[in-house]
C-alpha positions, 0 to 999 in steps of 0.5 A, a space after each residue: 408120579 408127578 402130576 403137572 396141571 398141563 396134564 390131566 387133573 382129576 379135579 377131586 383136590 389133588 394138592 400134589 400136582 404141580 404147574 410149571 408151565 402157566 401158559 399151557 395151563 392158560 389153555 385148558 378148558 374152563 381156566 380163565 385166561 386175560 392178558 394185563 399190561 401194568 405200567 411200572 414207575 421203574 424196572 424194578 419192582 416186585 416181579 423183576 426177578 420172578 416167573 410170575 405170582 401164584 394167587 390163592 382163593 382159599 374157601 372154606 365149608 360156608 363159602 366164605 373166602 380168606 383175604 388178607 386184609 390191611 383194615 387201615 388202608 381198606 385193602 384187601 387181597 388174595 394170598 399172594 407169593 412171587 414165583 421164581 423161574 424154575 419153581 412150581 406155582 402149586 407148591 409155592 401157593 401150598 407153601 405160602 398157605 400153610 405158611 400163613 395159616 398153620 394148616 395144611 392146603 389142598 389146592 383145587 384147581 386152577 381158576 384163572 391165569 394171566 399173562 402180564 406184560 410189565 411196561 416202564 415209560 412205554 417199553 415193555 421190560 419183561 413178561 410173567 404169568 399169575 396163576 390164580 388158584 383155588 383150595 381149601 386148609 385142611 384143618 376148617 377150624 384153624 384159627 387165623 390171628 393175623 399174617 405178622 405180629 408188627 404190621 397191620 395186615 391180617 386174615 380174615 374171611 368174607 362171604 361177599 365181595 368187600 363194599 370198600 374195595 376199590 374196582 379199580 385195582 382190577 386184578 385184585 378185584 377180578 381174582 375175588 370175583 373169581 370166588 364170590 361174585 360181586 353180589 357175594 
């Protein structure tokens, strides 16, 4: 039987139930919920075509938290993916996971969603959902040697909230939050 975040969820890490519907999710007990506008500087951009993203919170035994990291433009995000209309949001976040690392994720919750209203010149031109998740990889000993071999974007793992991260990218910065705080 599939398993759909909008029914229950036995919270042991089930990392076969599915979300196909955020804004149900969004009303669960103890799921965070904010709604974002982001001004957009044209009608298209990385979600035009897409449902919303799936963020991942990957921890691992010591509490630390996986970003993806771009150490020349100290920049550093969750694991994210665009979501297409029709896709489940836990299986593209397995998927981007395991794709990122070589191993296997189990997902464990749904931490977080947000419903975003994107805006160009002041009309809002669509609406998507980001399902912040977190999860842990199978395999705690995976060694992570970077997302690609031709940029400089890499995994790596953080026990605190990075000091160079720039607060003011505040969806990057609450979703961190989400897994170690601001004082780690």
């Amino acid at each position: 039987m599939t398993r759909h975040a909008s029914d229950t969820v036995d919270g042991k890490g089930d990392d076969r139930w599915t979300v196909t519907d955020p804004a149900a999710v969004a009303e669960r007990s103890g799921v965070a919920f904010e709604q974002r506008t982001y001004e957009r500087d044209d009608v298209e951009h990385c979600e035009t075509d897409a449902a919303g993203r799936v963020v991942v919170g990957i921890t691992d035994g010591d509490e630390r938290l996986l970003l993806v990291v771009n150490s020349e433009d100290e920049f550093g995000v969750l694991p994210n993916e665009a979501v297409d209309p029709e896709e489940d949001w836990a299986a593209v976040g397995r998927w981007l996971i395991e794709e990122m690392t070589g191993t296997d994720t189990t997902l464990n919750g749904v931490r977080a969603v947000r419903e975003v209203e994107h805006v160009v010149d002041g009309e809002k031109q669509s609406q998507t959902h980001h399902v912040v998740f977190g999860g842990s990889l199978a395999d705690s000993d995976a060694i992570l040697d970077g997302v690609c071999d031709d940029n400089s974007w890499e995994l790596r793992w953080f026990d605190a909230m990075p000091t160079w991260l720039d607060d003011e990218a505040r969806g990057v910065y609450a979703d961190i939050e989400l897994f170690v705080g601001e004082d780690g």
